[in-house]
The first five atom37 places (N, CA, C, CB, O) and aatype in JSON, in Angstrom:
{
  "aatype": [20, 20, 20, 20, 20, 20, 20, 20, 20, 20, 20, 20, 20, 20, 20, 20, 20, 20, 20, 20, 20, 20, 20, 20, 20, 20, 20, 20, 20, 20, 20, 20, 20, 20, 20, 20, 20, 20, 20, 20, 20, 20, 20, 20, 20, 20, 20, 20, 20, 20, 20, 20, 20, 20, 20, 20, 20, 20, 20, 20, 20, 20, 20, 20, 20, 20, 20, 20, 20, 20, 20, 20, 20, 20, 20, 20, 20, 20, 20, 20, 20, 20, 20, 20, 20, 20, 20, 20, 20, 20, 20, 20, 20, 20, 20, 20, 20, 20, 20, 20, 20, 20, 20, 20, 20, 20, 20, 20, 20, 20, 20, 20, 20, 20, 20, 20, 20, 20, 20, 20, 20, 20, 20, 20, 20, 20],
  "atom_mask": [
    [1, 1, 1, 1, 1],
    [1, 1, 1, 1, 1],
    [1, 1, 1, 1, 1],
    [1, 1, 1, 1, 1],
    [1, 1, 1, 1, 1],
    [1, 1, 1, 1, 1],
    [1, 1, 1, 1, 1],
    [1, 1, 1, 1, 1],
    [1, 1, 1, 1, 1],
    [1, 1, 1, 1, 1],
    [1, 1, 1, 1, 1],
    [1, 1, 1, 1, 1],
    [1, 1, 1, 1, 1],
    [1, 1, 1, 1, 1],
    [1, 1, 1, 1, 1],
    [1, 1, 1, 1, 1],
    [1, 1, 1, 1, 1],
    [1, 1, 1, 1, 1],
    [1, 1, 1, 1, 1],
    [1, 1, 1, 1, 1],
    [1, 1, 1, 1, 1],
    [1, 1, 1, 1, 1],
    [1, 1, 1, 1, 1],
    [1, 1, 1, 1, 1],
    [1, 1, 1, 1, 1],
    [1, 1, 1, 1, 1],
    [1, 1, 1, 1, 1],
    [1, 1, 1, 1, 1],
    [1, 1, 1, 1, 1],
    [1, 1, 1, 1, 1],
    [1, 1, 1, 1, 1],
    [1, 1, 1, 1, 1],
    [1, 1, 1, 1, 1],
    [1, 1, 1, 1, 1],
    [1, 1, 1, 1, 1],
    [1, 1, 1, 1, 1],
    [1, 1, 1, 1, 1],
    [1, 1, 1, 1, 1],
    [1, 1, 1, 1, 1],
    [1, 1, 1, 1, 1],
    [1, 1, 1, 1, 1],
    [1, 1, 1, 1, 1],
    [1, 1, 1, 1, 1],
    [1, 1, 1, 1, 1],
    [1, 1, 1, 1, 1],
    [1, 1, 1, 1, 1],
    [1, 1, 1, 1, 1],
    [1, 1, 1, 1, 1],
    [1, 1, 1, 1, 1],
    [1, 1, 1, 1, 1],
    [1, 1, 1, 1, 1],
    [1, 1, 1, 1, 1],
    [1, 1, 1, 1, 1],
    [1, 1, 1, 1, 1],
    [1, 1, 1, 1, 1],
    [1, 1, 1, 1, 1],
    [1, 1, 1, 1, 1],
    [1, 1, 1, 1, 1],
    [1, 1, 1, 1, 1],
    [1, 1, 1, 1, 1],
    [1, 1, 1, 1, 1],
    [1, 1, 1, 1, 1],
    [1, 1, 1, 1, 1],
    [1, 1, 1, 1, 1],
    [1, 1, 1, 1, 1],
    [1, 1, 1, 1, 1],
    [1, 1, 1, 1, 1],
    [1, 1, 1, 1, 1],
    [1, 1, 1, 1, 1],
    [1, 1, 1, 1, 1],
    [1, 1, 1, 1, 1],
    [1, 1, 1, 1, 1],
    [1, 1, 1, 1, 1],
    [1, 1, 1, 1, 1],
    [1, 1, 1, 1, 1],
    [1, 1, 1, 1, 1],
    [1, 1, 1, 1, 1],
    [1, 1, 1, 1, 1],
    [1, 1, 1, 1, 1],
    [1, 1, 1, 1, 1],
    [1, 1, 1, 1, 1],
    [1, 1, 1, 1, 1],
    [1, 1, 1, 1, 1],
    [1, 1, 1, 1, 1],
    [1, 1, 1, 1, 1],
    [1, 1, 1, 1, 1],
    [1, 1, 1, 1, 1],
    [1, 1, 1, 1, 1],
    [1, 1, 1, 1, 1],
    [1, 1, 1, 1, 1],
    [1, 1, 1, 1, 1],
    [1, 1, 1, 1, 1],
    [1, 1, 1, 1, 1],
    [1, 1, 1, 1, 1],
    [1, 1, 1, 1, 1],
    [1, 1, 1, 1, 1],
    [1, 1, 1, 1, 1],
    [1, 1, 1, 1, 1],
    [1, 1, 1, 1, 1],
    [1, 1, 1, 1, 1],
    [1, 1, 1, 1, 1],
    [1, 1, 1, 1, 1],
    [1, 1, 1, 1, 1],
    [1, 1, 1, 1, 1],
    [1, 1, 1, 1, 1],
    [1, 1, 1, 1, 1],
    [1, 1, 1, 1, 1],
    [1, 1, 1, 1, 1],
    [1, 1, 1, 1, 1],
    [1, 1, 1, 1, 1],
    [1, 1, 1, 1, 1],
    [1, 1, 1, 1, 1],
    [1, 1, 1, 1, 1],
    [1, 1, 1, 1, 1],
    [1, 1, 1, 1, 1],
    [1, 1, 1, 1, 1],
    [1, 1, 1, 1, 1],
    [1, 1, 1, 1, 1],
    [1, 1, 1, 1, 1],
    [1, 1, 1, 1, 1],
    [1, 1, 1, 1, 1],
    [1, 1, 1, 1, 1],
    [1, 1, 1, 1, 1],
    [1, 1, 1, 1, 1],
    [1, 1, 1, 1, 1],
    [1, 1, 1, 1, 1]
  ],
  "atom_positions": [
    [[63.38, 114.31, 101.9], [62.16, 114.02, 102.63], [62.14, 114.79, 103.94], [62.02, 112.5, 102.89], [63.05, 114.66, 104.75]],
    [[61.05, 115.64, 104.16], [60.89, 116.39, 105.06], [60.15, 115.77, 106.66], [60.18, 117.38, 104.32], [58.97, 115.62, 106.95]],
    [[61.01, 115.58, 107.22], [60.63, 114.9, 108.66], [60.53, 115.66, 110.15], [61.7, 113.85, 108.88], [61.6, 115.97, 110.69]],
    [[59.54, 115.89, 110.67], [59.49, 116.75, 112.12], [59.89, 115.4, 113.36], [57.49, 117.58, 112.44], [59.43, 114.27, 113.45]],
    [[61.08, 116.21, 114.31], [60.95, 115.26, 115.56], [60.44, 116.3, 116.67], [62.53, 114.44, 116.02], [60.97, 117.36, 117.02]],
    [[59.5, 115.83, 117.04], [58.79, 116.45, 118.4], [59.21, 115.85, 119.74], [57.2, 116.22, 118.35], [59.17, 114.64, 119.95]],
    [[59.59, 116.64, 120.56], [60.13, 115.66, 122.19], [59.87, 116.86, 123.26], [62.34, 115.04, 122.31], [59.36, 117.98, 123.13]],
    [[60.2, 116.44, 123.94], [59.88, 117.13, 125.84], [58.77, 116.76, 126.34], [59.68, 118.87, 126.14], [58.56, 117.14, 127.49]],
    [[57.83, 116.01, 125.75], [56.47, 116.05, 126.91], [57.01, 114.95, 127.97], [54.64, 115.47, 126.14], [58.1, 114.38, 128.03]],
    [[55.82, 114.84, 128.82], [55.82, 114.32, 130.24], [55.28, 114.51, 131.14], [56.55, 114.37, 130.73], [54.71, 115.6, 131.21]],
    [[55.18, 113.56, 132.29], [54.2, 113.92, 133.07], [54.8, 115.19, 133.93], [53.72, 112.68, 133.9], [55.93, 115.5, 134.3]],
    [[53.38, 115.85, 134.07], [53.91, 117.3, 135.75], [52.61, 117.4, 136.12], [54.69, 119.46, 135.38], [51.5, 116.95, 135.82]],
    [[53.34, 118.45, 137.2], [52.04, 118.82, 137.62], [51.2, 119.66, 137.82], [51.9, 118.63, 138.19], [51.77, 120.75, 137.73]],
    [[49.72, 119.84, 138.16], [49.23, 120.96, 137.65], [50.33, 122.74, 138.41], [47.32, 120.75, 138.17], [50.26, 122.79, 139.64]],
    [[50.83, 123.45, 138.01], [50.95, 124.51, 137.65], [52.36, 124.58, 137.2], [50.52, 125.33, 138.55], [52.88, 125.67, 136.96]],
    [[52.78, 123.83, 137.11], [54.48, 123.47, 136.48], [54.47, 123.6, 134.88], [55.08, 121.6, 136.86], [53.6, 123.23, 134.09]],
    [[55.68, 124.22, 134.66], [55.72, 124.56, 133.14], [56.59, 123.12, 132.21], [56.71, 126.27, 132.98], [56.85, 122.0, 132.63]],
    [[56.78, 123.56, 131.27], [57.15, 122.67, 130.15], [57.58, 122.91, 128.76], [56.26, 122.01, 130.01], [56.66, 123.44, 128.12]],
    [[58.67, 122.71, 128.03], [58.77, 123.22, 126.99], [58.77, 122.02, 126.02], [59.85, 124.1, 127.0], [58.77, 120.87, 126.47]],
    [[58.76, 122.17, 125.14], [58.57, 121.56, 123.58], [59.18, 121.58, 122.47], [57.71, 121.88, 123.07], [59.27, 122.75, 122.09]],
    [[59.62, 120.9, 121.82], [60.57, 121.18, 120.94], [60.49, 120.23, 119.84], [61.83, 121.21, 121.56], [60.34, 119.01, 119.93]],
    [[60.62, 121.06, 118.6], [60.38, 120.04, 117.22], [61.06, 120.57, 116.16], [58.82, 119.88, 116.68], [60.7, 121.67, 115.74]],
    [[62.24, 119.85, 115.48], [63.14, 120.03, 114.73], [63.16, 119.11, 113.58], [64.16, 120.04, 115.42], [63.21, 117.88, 113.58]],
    [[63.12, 120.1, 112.43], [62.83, 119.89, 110.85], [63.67, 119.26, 110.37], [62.73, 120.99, 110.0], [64.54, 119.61, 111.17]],
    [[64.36, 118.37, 109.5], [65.04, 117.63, 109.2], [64.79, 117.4, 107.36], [64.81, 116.56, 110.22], [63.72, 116.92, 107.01]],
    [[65.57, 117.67, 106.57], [65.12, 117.33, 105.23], [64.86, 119.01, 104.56], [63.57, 116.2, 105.32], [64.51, 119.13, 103.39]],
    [[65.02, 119.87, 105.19], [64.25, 121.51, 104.33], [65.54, 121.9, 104.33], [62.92, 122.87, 105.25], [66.43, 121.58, 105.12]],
    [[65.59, 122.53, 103.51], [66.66, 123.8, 102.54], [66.51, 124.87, 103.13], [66.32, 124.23, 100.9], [67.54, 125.54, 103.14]],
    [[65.59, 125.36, 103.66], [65.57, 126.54, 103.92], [64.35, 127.1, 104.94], [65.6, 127.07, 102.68], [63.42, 126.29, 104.96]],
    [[64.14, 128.17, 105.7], [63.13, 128.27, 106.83], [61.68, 128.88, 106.34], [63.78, 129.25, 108.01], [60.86, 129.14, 107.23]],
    [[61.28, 129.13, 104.83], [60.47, 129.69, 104.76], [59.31, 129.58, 104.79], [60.63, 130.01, 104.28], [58.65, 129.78, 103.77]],
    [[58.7, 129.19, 106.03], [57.29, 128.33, 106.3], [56.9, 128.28, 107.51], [57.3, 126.94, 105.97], [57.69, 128.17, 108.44]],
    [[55.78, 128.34, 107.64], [55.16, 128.54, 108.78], [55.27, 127.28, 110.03], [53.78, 128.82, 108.32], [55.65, 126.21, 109.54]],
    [[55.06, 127.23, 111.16], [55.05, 126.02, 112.0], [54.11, 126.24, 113.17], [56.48, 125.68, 112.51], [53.67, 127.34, 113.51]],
    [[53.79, 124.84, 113.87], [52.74, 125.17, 114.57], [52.29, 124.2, 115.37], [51.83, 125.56, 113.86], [52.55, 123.11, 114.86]],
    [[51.54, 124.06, 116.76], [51.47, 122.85, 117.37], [49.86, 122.55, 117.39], [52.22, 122.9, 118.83], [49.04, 123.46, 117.3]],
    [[49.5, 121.24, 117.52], [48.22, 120.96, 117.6], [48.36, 119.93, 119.0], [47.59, 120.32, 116.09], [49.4, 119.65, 119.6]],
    [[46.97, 119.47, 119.3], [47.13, 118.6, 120.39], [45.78, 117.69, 120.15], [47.25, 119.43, 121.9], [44.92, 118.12, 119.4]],
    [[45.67, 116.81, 120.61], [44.86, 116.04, 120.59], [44.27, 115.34, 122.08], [45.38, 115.27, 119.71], [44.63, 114.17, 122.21]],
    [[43.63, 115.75, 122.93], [43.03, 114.79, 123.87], [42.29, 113.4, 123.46], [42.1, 115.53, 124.54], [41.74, 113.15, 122.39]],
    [[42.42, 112.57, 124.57], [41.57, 111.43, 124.59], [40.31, 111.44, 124.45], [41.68, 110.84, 125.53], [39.55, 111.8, 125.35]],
    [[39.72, 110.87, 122.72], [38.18, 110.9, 122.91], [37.66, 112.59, 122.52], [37.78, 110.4, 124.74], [36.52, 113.03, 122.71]],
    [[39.29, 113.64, 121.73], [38.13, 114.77, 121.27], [39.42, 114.56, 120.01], [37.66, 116.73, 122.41], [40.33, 113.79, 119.72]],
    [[38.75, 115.89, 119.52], [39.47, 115.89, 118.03], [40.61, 116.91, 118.37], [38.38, 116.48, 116.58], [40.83, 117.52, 119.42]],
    [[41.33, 116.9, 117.04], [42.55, 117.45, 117.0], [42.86, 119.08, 117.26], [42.96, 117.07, 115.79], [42.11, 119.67, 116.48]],
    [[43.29, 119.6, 117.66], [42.92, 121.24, 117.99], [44.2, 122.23, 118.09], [42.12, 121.37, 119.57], [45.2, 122.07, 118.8]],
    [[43.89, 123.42, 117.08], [45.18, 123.96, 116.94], [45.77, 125.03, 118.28], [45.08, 124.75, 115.51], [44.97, 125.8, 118.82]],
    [[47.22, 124.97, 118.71], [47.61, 125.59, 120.04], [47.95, 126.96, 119.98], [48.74, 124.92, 120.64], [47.45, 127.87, 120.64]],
    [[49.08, 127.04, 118.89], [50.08, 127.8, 117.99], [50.64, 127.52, 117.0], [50.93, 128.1, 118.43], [50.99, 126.44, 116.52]],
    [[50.74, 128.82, 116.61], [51.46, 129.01, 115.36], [52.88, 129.76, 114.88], [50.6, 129.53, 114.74], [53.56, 128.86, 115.37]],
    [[53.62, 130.43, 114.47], [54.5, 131.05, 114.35], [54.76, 131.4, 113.0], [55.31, 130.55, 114.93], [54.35, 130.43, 112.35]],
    [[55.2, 132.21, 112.24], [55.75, 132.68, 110.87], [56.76, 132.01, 110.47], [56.16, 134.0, 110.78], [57.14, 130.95, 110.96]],
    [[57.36, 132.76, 109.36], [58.66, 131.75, 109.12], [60.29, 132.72, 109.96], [58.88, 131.52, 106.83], [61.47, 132.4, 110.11]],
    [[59.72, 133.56, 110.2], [60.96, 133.91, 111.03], [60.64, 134.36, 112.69], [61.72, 135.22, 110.2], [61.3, 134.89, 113.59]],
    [[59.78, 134.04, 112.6], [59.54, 134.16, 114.34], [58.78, 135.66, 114.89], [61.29, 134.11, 115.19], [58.36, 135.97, 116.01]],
    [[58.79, 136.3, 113.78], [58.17, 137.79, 113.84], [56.56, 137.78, 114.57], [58.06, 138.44, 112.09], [56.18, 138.42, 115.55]],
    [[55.9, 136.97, 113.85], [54.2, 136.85, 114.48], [53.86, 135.19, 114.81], [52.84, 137.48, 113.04], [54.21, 134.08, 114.42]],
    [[52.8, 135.91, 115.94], [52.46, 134.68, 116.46], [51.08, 134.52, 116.32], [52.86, 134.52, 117.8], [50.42, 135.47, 115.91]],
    [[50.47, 133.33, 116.62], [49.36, 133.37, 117.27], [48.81, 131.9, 117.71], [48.45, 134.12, 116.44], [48.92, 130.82, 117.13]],
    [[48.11, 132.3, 119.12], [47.64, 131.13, 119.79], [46.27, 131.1, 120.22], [48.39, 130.91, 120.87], [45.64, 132.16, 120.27]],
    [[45.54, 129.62, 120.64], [44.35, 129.83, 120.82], [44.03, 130.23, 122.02], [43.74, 128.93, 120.51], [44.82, 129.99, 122.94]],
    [[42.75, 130.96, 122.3], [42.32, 131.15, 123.04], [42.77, 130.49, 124.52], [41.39, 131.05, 122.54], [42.67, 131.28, 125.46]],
    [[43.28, 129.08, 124.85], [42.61, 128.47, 125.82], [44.34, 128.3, 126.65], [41.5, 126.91, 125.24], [44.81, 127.86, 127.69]],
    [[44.79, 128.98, 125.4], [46.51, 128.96, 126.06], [47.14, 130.22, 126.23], [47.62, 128.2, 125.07], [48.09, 130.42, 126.99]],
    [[46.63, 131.0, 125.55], [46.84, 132.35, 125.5], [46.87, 133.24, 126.68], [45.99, 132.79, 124.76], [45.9, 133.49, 127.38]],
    [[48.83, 133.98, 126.93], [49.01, 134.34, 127.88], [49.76, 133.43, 129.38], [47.9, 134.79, 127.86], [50.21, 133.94, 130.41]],
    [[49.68, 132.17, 129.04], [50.12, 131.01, 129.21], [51.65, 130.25, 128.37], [48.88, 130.38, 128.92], [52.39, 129.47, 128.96]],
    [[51.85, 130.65, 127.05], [52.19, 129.65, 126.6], [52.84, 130.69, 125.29], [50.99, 128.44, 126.48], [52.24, 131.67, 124.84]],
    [[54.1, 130.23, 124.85], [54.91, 130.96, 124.62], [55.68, 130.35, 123.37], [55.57, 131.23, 125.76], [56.72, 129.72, 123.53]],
    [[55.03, 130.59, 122.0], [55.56, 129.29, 120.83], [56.82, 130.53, 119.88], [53.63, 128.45, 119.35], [56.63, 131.69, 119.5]],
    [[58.1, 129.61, 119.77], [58.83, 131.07, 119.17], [60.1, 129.6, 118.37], [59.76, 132.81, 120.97], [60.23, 128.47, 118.83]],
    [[60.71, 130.08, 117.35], [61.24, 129.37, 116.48], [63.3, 129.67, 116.32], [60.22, 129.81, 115.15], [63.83, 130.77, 116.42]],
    [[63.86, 128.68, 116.13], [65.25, 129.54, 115.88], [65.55, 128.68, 114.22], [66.84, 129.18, 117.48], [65.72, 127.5, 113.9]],
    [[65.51, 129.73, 113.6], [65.87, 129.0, 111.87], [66.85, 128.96, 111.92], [65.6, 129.62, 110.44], [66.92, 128.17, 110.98]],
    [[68.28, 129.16, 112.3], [69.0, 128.41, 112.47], [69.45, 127.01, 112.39], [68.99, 128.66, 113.0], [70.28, 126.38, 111.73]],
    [[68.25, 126.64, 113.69], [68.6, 125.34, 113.65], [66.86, 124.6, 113.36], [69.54, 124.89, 115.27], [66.39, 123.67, 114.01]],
    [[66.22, 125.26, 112.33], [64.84, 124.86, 112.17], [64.4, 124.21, 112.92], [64.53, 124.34, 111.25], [64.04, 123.06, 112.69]],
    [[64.29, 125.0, 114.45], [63.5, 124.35, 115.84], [62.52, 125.43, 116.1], [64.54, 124.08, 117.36], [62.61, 126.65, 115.97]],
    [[61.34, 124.48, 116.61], [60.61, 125.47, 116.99], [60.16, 125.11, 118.2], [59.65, 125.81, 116.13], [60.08, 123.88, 118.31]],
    [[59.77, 125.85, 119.38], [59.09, 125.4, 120.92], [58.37, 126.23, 121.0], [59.86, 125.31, 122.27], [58.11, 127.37, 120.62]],
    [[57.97, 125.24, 121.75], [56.41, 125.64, 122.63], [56.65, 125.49, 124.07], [54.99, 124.53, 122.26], [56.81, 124.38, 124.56]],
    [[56.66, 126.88, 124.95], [56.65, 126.64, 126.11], [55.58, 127.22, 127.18], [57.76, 126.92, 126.33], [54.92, 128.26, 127.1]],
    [[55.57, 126.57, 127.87], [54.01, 126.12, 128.38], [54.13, 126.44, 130.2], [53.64, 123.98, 127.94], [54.81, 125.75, 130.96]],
    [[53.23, 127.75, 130.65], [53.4, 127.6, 132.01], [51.93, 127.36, 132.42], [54.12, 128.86, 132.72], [50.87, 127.32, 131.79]],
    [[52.36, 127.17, 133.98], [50.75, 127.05, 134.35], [50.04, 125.89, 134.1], [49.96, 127.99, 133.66], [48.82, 125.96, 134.23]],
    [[50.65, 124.61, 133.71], [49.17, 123.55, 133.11], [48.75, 123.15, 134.37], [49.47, 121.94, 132.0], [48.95, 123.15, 135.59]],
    [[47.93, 122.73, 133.23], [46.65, 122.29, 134.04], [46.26, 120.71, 133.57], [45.27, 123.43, 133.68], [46.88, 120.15, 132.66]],
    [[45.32, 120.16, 134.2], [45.34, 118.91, 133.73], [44.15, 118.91, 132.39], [45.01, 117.86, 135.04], [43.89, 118.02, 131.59]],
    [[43.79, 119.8, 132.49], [42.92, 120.14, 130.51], [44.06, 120.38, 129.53], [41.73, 122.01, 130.27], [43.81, 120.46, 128.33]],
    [[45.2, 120.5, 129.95], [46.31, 121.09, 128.8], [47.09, 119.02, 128.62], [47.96, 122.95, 129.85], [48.12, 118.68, 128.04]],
    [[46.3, 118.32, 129.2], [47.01, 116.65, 128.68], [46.66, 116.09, 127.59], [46.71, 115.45, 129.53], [45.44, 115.93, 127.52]],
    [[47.32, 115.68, 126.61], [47.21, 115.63, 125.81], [48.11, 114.91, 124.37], [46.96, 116.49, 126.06], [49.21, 115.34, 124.7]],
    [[48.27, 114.45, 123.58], [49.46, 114.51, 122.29], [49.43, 115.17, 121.84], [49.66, 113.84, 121.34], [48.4, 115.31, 121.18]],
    [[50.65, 116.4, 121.71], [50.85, 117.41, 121.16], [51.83, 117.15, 119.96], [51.22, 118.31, 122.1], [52.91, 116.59, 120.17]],
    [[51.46, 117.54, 118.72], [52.17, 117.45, 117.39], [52.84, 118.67, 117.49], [51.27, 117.3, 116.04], [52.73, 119.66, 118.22]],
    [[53.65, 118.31, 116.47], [54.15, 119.73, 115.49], [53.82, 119.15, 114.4], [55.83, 120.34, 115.41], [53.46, 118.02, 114.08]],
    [[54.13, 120.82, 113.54], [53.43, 120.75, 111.99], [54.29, 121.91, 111.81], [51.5, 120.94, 111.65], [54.8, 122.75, 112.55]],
    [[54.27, 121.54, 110.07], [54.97, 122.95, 109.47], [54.64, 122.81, 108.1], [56.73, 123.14, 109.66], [54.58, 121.78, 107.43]],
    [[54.43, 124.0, 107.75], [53.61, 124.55, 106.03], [54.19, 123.97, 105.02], [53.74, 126.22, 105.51], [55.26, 123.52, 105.42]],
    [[54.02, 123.7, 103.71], [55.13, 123.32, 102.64], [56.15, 124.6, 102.46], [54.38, 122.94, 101.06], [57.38, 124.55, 102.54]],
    [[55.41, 125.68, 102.23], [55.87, 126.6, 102.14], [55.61, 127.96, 102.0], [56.29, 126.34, 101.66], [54.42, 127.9, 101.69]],
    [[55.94, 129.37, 102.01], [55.63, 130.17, 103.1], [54.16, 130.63, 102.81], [56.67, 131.37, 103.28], [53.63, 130.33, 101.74]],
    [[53.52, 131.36, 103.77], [52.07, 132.02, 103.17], [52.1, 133.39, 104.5], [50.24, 130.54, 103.28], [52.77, 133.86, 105.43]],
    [[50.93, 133.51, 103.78], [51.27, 134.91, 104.04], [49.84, 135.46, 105.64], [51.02, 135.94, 102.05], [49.44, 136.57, 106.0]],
    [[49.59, 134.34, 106.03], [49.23, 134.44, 107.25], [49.39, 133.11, 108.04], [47.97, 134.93, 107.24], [50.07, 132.15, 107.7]],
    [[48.59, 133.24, 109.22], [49.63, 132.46, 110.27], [48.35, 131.34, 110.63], [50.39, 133.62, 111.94], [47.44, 131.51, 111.45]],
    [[48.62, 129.97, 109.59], [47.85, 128.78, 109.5], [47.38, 128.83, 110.76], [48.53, 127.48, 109.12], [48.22, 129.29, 111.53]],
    [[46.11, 128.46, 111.38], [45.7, 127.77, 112.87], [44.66, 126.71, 112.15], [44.82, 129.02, 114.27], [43.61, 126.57, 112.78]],
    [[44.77, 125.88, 110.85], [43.72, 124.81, 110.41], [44.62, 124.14, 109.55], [42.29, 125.32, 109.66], [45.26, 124.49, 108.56]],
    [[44.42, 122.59, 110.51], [45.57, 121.27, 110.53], [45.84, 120.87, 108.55], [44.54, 119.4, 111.68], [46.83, 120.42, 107.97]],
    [[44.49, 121.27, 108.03], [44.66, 120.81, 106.57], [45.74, 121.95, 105.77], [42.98, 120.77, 105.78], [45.89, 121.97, 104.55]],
    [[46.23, 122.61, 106.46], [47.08, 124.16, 105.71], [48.36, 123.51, 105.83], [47.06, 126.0, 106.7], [49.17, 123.75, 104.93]],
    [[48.83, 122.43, 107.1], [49.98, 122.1, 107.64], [50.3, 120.79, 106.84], [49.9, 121.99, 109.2], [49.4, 119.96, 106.95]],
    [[51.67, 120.28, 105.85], [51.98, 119.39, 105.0], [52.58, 118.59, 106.02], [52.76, 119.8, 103.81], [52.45, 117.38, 106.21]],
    [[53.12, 119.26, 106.53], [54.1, 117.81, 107.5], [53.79, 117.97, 109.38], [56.52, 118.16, 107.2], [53.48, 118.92, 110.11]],
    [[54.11, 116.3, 109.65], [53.52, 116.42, 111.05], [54.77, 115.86, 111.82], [52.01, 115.52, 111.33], [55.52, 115.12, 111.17]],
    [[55.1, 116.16, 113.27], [55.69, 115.2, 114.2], [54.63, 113.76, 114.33], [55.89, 116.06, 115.74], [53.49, 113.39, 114.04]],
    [[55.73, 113.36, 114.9], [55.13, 111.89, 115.56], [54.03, 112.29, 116.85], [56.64, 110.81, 116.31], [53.31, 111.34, 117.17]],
    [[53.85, 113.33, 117.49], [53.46, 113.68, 118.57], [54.42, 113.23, 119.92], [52.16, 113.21, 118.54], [55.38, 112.47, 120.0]],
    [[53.79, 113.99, 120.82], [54.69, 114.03, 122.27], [53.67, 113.8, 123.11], [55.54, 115.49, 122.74], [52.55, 113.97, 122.62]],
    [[53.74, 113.37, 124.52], [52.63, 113.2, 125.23], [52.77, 114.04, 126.47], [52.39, 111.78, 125.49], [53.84, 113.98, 127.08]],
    [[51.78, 114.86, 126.93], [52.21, 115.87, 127.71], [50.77, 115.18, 128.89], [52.21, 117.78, 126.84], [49.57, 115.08, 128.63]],
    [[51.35, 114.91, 129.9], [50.23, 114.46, 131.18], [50.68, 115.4, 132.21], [50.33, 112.69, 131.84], [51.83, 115.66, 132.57]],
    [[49.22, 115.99, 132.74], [48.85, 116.93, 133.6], [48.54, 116.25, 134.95], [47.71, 117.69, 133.04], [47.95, 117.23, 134.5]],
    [[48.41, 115.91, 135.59], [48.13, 115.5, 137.06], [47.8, 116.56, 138.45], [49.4, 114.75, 137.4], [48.54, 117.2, 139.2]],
    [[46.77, 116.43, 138.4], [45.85, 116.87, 139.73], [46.65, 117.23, 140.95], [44.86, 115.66, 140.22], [46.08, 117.57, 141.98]]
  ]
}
């Protein structure tokens, strides 16, 4: 059974960084994509980043981009997300997610992603 643990959020403050971290538990092997979503209070779920199955390509949305830095070690099937600059629009529950298995571009839509973290809670403060 394939299980994500997501941890590091917390409160900071606005321009202080943060990293993220979510480790796979239950997979054989790294070949699958991973990726973070977030969710604010009162909007819907929204994708951050993504990563390949070996860390080669990325991609992030718009609103983090240049900011925020998502990269994986298969090794130890961890992947982070690290985050400079927030702001108090970047607060939020941030998941991880990761593919069943591999494809051949880099998911940013939550229905592509089979498995989820519990989420992390990342608070921004003014």
């Amino acid at each position: 059974q394939v299980q994500l643990i997501d941890s590091g959020g917390g409160l900071v403050q606005a321009g202080d960084s943060l990293r993220l971290s979510c480790t796979a538990s239950g997979r054989t092997d790294s070949n699958y994509a991973m990726g973070w979503f977030r969710q604010a209070p009162g909007k819907e779920r929204e994708f951050v980043a993504a990563v390949n199955w070996n860390g080669g390509r990325q991609f992030y949305a718009e609103s983090v981009r240049g900011r925020t830095m998502i990269s994986r070690d298969t090794s130890k099937n961890t992947e982070y997300l690290q985050m400079y600059r927030l702001t108090p629009e970047d607060t939020a529950v941030y998941y991880c997610a990761s593919t069943r298995g591999p494809m051949s571009i880099i998911p940013i839509t939550a229905s592509l992603y089979a498995y989820w973290g519990q989420g992390t809670q990342v608070t921004v403060s003014s």
